[in-house]
N, C-alpha and C positions, 0 to 999 in steps of 0.2 A: 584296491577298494574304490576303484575310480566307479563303479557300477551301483557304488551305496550313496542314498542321500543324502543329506547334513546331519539328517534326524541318527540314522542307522549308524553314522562314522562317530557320533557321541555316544551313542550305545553302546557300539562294540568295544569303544577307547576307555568308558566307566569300566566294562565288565571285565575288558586283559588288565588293566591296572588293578579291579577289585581283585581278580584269581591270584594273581601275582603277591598279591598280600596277604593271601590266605582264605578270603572268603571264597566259598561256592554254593551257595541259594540266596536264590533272590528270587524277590515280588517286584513286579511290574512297578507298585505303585512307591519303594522304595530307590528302586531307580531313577522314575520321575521324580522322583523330592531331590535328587542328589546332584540331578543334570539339568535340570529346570523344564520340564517338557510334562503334558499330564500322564496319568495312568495309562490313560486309554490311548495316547498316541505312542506309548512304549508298549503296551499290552498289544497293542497290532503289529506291532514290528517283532517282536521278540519272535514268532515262527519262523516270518520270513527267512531272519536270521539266523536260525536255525540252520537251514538249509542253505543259504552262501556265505555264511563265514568259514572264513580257513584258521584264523586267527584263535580262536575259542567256540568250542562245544558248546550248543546251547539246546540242553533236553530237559521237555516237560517232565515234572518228578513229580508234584502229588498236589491236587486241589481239596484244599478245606472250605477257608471263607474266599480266598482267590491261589489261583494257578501258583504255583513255585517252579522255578525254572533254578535246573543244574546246571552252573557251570565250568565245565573244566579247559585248558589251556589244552591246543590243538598238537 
């Protein structure tokens, strides 16, 4: 993870410890509430991280009033 920023290594560290407990969907902007970061500076990372985490899955699943991201453990 030496290639991920401060932002992205709290991301990924919320969302293997949320999978690990049983959640998998989440909203950008419940994330930011839980790691102290806003909507929109997790809503921009979340594809990035899509594509270079190894750690946990991270796919878009279904947008209502905002995007929901799946995720599962790698």
């Amino acid at each position: 993870m030496s290639n991920f920023t401060e932002e992205e290594k709290q991301i990924v560290a919320y969302l293997r410890e949320s999978v690990a407990a049983g959640e998998r969907y989440f909203r950008a902007k419940n994330i930011a509430d839980a790691i102290g970061l806003s909507a929109k500076q997790v809503g921009v990372r979340l594809p990035r991280l899509a594509e270079k985490s190894d750690d946990v899955e991270i796919e878009k699943w279904g947008r209502a009033r905002s995007t929901t991201w799946r995720v599962t453990r790698s």
